[in-house]
C-alpha positions in Angstrom: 0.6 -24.0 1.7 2.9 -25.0 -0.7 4.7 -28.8 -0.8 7.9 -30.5 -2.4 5.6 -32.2 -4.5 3.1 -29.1 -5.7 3.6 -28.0 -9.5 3.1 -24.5 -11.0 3.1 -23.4 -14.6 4.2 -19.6 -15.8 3.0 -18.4 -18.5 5.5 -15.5 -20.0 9.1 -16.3 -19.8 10.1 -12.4 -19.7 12.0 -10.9 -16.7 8.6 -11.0 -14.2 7.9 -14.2 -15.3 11.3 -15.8 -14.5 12.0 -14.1 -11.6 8.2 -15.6 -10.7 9.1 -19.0 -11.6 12.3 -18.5 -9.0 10.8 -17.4 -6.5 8.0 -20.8 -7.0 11.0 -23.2 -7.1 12.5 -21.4 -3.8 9.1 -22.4 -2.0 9.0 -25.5 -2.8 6.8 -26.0 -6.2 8.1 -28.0 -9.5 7.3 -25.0 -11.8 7.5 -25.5 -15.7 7.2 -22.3 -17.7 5.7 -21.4 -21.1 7.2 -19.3 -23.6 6.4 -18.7 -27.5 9.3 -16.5 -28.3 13.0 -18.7 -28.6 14.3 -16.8 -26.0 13.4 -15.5 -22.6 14.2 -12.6 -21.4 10.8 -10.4 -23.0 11.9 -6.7 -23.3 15.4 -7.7 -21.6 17.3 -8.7 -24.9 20.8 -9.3 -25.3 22.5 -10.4 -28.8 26.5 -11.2 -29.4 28.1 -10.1 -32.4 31.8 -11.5 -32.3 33.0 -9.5 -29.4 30.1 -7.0 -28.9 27.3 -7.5 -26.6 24.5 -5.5 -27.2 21.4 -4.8 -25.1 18.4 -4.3 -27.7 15.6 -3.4 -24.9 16.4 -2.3 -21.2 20.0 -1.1 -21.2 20.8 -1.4 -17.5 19.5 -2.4 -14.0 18.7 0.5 -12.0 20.3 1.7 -8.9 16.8 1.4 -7.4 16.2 -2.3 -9.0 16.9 -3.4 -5.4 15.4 -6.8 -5.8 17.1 -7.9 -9.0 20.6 -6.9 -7.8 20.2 -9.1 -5.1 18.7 -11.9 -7.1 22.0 -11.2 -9.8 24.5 -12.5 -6.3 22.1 -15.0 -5.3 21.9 -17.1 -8.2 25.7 -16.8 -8.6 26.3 -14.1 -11.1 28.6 -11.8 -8.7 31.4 -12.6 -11.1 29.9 -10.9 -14.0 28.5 -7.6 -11.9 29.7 -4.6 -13.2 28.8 -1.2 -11.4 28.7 1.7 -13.3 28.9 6.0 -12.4 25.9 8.0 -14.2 26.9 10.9 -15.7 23.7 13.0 -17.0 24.8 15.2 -19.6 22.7 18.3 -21.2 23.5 20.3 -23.7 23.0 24.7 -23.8 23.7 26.7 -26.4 26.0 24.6 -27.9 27.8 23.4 -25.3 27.6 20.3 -23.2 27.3 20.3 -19.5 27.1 17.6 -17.4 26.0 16.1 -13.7 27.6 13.8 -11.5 24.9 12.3 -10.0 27.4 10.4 -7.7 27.7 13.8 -5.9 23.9 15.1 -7.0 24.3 18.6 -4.5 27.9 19.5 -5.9 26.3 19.1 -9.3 23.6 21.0 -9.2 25.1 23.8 -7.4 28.5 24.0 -10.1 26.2 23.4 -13.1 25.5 26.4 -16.0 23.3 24.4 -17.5 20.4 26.3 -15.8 20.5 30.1 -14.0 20.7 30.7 -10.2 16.6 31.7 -9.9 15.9 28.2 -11.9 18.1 26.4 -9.3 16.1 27.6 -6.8 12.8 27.1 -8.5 14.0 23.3 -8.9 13.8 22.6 -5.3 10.0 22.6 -5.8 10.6 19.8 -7.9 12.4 17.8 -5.7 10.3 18.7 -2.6 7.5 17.6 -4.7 9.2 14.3 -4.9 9.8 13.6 -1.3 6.1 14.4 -0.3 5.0 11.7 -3.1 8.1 9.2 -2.1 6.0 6.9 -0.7 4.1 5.9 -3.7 7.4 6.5 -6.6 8.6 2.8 -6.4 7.5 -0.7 -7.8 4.8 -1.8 -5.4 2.3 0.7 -6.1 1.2 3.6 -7.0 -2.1 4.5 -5.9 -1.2 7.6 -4.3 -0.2 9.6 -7.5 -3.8 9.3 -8.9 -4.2 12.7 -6.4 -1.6 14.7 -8.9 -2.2 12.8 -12.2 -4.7 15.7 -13.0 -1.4 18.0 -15.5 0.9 17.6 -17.7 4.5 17.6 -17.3 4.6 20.9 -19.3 1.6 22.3 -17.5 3.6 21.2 -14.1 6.6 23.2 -15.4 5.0 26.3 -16.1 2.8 26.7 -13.1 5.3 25.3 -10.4 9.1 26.1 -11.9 9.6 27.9 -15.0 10.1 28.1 -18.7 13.8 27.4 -18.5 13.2 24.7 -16.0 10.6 23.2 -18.5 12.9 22.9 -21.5 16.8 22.2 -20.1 15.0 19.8 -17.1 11.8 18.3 -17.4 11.4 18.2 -21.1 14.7 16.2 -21.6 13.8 14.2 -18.9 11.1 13.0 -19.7 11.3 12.7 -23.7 14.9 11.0 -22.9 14.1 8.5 -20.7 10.3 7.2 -22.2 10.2 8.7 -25.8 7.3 11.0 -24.9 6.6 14.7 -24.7 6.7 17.0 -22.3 2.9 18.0 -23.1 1.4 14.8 -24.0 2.9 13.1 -20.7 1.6 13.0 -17.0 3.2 15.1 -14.3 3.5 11.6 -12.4 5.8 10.0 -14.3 8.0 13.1 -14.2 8.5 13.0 -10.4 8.8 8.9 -10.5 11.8 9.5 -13.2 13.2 11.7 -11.1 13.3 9.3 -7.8 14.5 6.4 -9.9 16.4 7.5 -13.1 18.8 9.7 -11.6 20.7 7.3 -9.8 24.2 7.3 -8.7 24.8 4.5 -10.3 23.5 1.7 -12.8 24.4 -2.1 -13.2 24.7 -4.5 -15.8 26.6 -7.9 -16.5 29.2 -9.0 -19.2 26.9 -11.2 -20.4 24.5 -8.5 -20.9 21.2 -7.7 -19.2 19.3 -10.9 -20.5 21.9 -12.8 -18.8 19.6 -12.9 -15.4 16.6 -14.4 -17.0 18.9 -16.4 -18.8 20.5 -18.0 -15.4 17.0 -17.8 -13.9 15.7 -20.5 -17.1 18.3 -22.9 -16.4 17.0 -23.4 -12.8 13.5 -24.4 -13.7 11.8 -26.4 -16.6 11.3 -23.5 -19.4 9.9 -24.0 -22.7 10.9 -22.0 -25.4 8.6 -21.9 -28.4 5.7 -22.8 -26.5 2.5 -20.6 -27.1 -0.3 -21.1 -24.6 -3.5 -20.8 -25.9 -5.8 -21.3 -23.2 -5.4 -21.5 -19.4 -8.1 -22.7 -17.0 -9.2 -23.2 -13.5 -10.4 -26.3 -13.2 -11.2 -26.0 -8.8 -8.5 -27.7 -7.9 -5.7 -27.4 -10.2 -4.8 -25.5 -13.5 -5.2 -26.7 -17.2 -3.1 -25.4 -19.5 -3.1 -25.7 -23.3 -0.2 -25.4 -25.5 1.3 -25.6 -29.0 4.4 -26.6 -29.0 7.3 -27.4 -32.4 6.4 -30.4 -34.0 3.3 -31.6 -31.5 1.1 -31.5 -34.6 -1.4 -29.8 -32.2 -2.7 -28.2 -29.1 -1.7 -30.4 -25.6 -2.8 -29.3 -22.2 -1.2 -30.3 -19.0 -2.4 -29.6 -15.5 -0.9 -27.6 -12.4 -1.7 -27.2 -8.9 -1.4 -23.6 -9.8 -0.3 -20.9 -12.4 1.3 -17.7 -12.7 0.5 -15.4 -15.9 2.9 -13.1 -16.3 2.6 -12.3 -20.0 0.5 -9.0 -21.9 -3.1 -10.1 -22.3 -5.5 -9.6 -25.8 
C-alpha cells in the first residue's frame, strides 16, 4: 500500500509512461521519470512551425480513447479540446464517395461506393464484430487468438466478396496501419473496424503531444536521461542512468518502478 512518502521511477517518458507516472502521483508516490529522447511524448509528436502545428506520429485521439479524453479535462486542458466529425472518404471509378460516420446506417445505405448484394454481404462483417466485441478494445485481447488463423484477404473472399475485399477491407486496413490486405491478420481488420470508424476524433490546439506534455510538468521528468540498467534490489529499485554532463553512469533508488519503454 502506497504512502505520501513512497517514490517510484518510470522508465519511458512516451504517452504510457506519462500517463503511468500520473496515475503514481494520484496515489500517493513521489515519481521521477527517465527519458533519453528531449522530449516526451514517444510516438505522440507535435512540432510548431510559425503558425502550424503539426502532428508527426499519432494524428488524433480516438473516439474510443475513453481514458485519455477524460485525463485531457482532468488535468485542465478542456480549453484546448477540439472535437472533430469523421468523414471516411473512398474513391470508385474515379469518383469520390464518402461516409458520415456520425450517421453510420444513413451512410451505408445512400453510399455507391459498393453494390446492393455487397451491402448485404457487409453485415457479416459487422456481425463478426459484435460476436468478438468483447475482446476489440485496450485491455486485452486474448479472445481473437480463436480467429487469428486468416488473412484479411482470405477473410474477404470466403466470408464477403471480391468487391467487399478491394473498396472495404483492403483500404481499411492498408489506410489505417500501412499493411496489406494479404500479409495482415483478419483480427486487426475487425478491431479497426470497432475503433477507427468513429463518429468522431479529438485533438488539442496545442497538438496531440500536448497531454504528455501537461502530464511532465506534474511530476519530476528527466529529459535526456538514458537508463541503462534497472534492478530489484528486495526492497526497493536501483536504477542506473546517464545523464548530460554527469561524466558517467549514476544510479538512484525507488521503492518501486514502472518500465514503460520498448525493450532490446
Amino acid at each position: 500500500m502506497s504512502t505520501p512518502h513512497s517514490t517510484a521511477a518510470v522508465i519511458g517518458g512516451g504517452m504510457a509512461g506519462m500517463a503511468a507516472a500520473y496515475e503514481l502521483k494520484k496515489a500517493g508516490f513521489a515519481v521521477t521519470v527517465f527519458e533519453t529522447r528531449d522530449r516526451v511524448g514517444g510516438r505522440i509528436w507535435t512540432v510548431r512551425k510559425g503558425d502550424y502545428v503539426m502532428d508527426l506520429g499519432t494524428a488524433v485521439y480516438l473516439g474510443t480513447y475513453r481514458e485519455a479524453v477524460e485525463m485531457i479535462h482532468e488535468v485542465g486542458l478542456s480549453h484546448e479540446f477540439v472535437e472533430t466529425p469523421v468523414v471516411f472518404g473512398m474513391p470508385r471509378q474515379g469518383r469520390q464517395h464518402y461516409l458520415d460516420l456520425a450517421k453510420p446506417l444513413r451512410a451505408s445505405v445512400a453510399t455507391g461506393v459498393i453494390s446492393w448484394p455487397a451491402k448485404m454481404k457487409a453485415l457479416r462483417l459487422f456481425a463478426d464484430v459484435f460476436k468478438h466485441r468483447a475482446s476489440l478494445g485496450y485491455d486485452t485481447y486474448d479472445g481473437l487468438a480463436a480467429i487469428d488463423t486468416e488473412t484479411v484477404l482470405d477473410y474477404s473472399r470466403r466470408v464477403l466478396n471480391d468487391e467487399l475485399a478491394r473498396y472495404i477491407s483492403a483500404p481499411l486496413v492498408s489506410g489505417t496501419w500501412v499493411h496489406e490486405d494479404h500479409d495482415t491478420s483478419v483480427a486487426l481488420l475487425l478491431w479497426t473496424v470497432r475503433n477507427m470508424l468513429v463518429k468522431s476524433v479529438f485533438n488539442l490546439t496545442s497538438g496531440v503531444a500536448g497531454l504528455p506534455v501537461k502530464l511532465a510538468t506534474l511530476v519530476d521528468t528527466r529529459t535526456e536521461h538514458t537508463v541503462t540498467n534497472v534492478t530489484e534490489t528486495g526492497n526497493d529499485v536501483a536504477v542506473t542512468y546517464l545523464s548530460p554532463g554527469s561524466g558517467g553512469e549514476r544510479t538512484e533508488t525507488f521503492d518501486t518502478a514502472v518500465i514503460a519503454t520498448t525493450s532490446h
